[in-house]
KETI-411112 format. One record per residue (C-alpha): residue number from 1; residue in one letter; x negated, y, z. Coordinates in steps of 0.02 Angstrom, whole numbers, padded with zeros to 5 digits. Example, Ala and Ser with C-alpha at 12.3 -4.5 7.8 and 13.67 -1.06 7.14 Angstrom:
+-----+------+--------+--------+--------+
! pos ! code !     c1 !     c2 !     c3 !
+-----+------+--------+--------+--------+
!   1 !    A ! -00615 ! -00225 !  00390 !
!   2 !    S ! -00684 ! -00053 !  00357 !
+-----+------+--------+--------+--------+
//
This chain:
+-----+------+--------+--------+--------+
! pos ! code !     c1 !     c2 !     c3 !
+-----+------+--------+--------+--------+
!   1 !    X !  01941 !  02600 ! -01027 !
!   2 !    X !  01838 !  02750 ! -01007 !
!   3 !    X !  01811 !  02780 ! -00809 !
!   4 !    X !  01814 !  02970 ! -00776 !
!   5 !    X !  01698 !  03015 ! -00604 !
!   6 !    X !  01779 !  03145 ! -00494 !
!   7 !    X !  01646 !  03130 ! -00380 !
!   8 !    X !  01513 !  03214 ! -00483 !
!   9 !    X !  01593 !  03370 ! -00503 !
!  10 !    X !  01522 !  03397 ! -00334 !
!  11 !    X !  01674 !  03405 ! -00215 !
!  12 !    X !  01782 !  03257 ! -00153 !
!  13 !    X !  01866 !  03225 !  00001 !
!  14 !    X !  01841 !  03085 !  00128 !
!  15 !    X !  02007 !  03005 !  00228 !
!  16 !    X !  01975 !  02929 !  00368 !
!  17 !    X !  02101 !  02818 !  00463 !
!  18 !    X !  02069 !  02738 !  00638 !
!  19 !    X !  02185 !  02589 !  00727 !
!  20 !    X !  02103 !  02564 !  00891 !
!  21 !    X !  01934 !  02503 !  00851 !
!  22 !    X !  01963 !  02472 !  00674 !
!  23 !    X !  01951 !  02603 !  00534 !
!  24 !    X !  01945 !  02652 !  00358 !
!  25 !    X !  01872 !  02795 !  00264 !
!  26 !    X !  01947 !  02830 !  00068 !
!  27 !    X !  01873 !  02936 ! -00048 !
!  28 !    X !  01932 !  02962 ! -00216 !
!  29 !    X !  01803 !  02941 ! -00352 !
!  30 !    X !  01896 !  02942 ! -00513 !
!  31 !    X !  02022 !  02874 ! -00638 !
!  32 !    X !  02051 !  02807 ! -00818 !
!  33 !    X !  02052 !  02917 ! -00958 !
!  34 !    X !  02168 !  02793 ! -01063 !
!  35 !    X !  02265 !  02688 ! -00932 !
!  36 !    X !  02354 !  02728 ! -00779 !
!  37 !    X !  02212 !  02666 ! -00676 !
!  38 !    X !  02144 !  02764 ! -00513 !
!  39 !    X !  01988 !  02729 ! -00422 !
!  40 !    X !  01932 !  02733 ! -00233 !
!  41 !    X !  01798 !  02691 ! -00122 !
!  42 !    X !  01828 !  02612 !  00038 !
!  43 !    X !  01715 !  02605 !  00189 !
!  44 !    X !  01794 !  02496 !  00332 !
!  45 !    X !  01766 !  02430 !  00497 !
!  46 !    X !  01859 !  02284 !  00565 !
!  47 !    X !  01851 !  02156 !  00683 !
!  48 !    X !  01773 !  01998 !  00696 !
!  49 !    X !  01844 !  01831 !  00793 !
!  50 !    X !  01743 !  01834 !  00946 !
!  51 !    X !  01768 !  02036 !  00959 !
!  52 !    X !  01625 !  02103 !  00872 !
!  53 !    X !  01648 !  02223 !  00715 !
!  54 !    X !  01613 !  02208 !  00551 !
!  55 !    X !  01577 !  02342 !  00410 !
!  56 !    X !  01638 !  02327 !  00235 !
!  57 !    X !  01619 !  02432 !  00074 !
!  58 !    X !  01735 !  02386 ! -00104 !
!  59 !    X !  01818 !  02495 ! -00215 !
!  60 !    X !  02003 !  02512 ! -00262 !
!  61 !    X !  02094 !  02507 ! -00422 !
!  62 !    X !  02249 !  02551 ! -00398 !
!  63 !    X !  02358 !  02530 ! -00566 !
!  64 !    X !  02494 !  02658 ! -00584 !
!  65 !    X !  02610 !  02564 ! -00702 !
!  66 !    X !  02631 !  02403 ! -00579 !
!  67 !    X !  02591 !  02479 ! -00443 !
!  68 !    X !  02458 !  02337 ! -00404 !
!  69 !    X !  02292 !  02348 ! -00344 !
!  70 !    X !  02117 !  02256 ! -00376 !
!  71 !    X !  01967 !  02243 ! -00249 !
!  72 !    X !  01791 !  02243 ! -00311 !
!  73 !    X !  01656 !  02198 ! -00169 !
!  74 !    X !  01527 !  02158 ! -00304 !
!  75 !    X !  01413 !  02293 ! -00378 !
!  76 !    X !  01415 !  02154 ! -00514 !
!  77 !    X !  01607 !  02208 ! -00570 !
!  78 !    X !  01585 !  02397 ! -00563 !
!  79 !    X !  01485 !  02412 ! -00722 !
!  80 !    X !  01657 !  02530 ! -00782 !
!  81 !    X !  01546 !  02650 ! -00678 !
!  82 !    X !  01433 !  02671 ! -00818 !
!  83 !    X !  01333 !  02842 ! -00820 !
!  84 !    X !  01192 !  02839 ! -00666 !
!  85 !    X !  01247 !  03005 ! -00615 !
!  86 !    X !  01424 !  02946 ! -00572 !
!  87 !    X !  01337 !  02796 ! -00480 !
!  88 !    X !  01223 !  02909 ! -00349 !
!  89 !    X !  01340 !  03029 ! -00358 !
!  90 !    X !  01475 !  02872 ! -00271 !
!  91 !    X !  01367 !  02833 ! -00184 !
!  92 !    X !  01342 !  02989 ! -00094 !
!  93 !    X !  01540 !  02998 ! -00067 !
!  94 !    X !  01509 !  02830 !  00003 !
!  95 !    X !  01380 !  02862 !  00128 !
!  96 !    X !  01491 !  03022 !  00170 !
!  97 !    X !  01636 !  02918 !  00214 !
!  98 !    X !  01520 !  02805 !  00329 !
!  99 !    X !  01460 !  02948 !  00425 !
! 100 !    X !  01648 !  02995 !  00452 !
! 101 !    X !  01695 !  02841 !  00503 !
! 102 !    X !  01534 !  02808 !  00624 !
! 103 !    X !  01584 !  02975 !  00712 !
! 104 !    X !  01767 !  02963 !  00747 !
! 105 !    X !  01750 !  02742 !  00782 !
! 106 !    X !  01577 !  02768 !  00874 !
! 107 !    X !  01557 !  02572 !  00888 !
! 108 !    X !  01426 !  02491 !  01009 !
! 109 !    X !  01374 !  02384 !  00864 !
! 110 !    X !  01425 !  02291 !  00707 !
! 111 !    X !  01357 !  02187 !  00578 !
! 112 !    X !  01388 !  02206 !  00368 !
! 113 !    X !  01322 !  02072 !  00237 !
! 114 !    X !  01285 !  02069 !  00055 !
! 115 !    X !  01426 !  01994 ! -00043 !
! 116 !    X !  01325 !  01918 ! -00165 !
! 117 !    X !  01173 !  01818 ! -00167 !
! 118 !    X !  00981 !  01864 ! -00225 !
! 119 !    X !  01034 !  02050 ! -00245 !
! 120 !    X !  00910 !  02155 ! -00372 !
! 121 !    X !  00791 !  02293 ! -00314 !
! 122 !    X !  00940 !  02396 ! -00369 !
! 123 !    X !  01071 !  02336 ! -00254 !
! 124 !    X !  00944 !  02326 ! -00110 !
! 125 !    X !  00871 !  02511 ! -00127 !
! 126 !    X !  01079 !  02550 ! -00091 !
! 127 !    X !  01074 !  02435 !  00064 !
! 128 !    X !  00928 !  02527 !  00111 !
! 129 !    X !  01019 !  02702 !  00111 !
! 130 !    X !  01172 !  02617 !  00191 !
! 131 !    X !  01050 !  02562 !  00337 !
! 132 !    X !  00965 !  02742 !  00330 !
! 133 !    X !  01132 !  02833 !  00363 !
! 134 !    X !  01168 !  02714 !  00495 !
! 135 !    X !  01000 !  02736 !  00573 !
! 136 !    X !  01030 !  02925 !  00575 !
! 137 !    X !  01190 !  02904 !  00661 !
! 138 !    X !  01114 !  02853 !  00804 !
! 139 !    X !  01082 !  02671 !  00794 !
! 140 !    X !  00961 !  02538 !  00766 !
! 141 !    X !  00966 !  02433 !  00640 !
! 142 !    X !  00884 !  02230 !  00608 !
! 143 !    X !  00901 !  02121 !  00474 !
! 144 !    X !  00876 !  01955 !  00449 !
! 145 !    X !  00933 !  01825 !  00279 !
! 146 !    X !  01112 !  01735 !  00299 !
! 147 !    X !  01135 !  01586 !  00188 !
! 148 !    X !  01129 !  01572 ! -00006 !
! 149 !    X !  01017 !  01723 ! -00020 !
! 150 !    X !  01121 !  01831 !  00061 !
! 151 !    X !  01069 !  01989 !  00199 !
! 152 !    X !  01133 !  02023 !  00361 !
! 153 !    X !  01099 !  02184 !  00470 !
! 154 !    X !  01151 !  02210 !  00629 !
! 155 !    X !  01162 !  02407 !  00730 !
! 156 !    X !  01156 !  02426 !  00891 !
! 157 !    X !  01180 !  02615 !  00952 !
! 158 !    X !  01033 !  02699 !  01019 !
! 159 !    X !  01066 !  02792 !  01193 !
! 160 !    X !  01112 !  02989 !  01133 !
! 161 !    X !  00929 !  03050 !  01174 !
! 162 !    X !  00848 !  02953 !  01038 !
! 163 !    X !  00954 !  03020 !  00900 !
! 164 !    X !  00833 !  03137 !  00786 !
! 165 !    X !  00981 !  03272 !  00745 !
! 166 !    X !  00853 !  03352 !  00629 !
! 167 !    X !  00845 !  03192 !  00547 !
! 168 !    X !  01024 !  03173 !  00545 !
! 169 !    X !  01050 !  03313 !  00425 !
! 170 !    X !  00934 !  03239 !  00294 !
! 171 !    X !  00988 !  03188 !  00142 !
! 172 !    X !  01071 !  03011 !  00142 !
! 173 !    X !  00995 !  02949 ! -00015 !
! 174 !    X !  00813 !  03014 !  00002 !
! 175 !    X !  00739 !  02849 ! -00012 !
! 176 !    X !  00557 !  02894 !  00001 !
! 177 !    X !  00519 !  02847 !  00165 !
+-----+------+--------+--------+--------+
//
């Protein structure tokens, strides 16, 4: 399997798809070189029992000879991504797609997790630029450990006068705050 990035030839488009107060943003990020096997991003919101919603990131195999598809919600079970460009460069598409989705769902608030435990510095510093682009969409963000050495954030929007829109421009991975 050789995983070809689509992403990093600088232009990709972002789906987004909205039932009620649920949604989904796709982006295509690549394919298999040797196998019918194509590759997507996913950036959901959903709801929760009890009402509240709940964001989600995995991406998509879909397999063009059964016509099946595989989840992965681990960073631990995309190492097929292999070249770091490829990895910022989904990354961007992903934080893309979230700002898509944040502007045409517009929740009140919502939570997200990790999905696995003790992340690295790594996985974090991406959690860190999910929270950033959520920040500069107008909300406010606080975190807090879950169980098993998991994280948890919570965003609350911020009333429309407190949204920077200078800030909101800035680039989504910039990490040196």
């Amino acid at each position: 399997m050789a995983f070809v990035c689509t992403v990093s030839q600088g232009a990709f488009r972002v789906q987004v798809f909205q039932a009620g107060v649920s949604g989904i943003a796709i982006i295509n990020i690549g394919h298999d070189d040797a196998e019918p096997l194509n590759y997507s991003a996913a950036v959901g919101l959903d709801v929760l029992p009890g009402g509240l919603s709940e964001l989600y990131f995995h991406i998509v195999e879909a397999d063009g000879a059964t016509g099946g598809e595989h989840l992965f919600w681990s960073g631990k079970d995309t190492g097929f991504i292999v070249n770091p460009e490829d990895r910022e460069a989904t990354l961007v598409s992903v934080l893309t797609g979230l700002k898509g989705l944040l502007s045409m769902i517009g929740p009140d608030e919502f939570v997200w997790f990790t999905y696995d435990e003790r992340l690295p510095k790594k996985a974090l510093l991406k959690f860190q630029a999910i929270r950033q682009t959520i920040e500069r969409c107008g909300y406010a963000v606080m975190s807090t450990r879950a169980s098993a050495g998991r994280k948890a954030w919570k965003a609350m929007r911020l009333p429309s006068a407190a949204i920077d829109i200078e800030e909101a421009e800035a680039n989504p991975i910039d990490l040196r705050e």
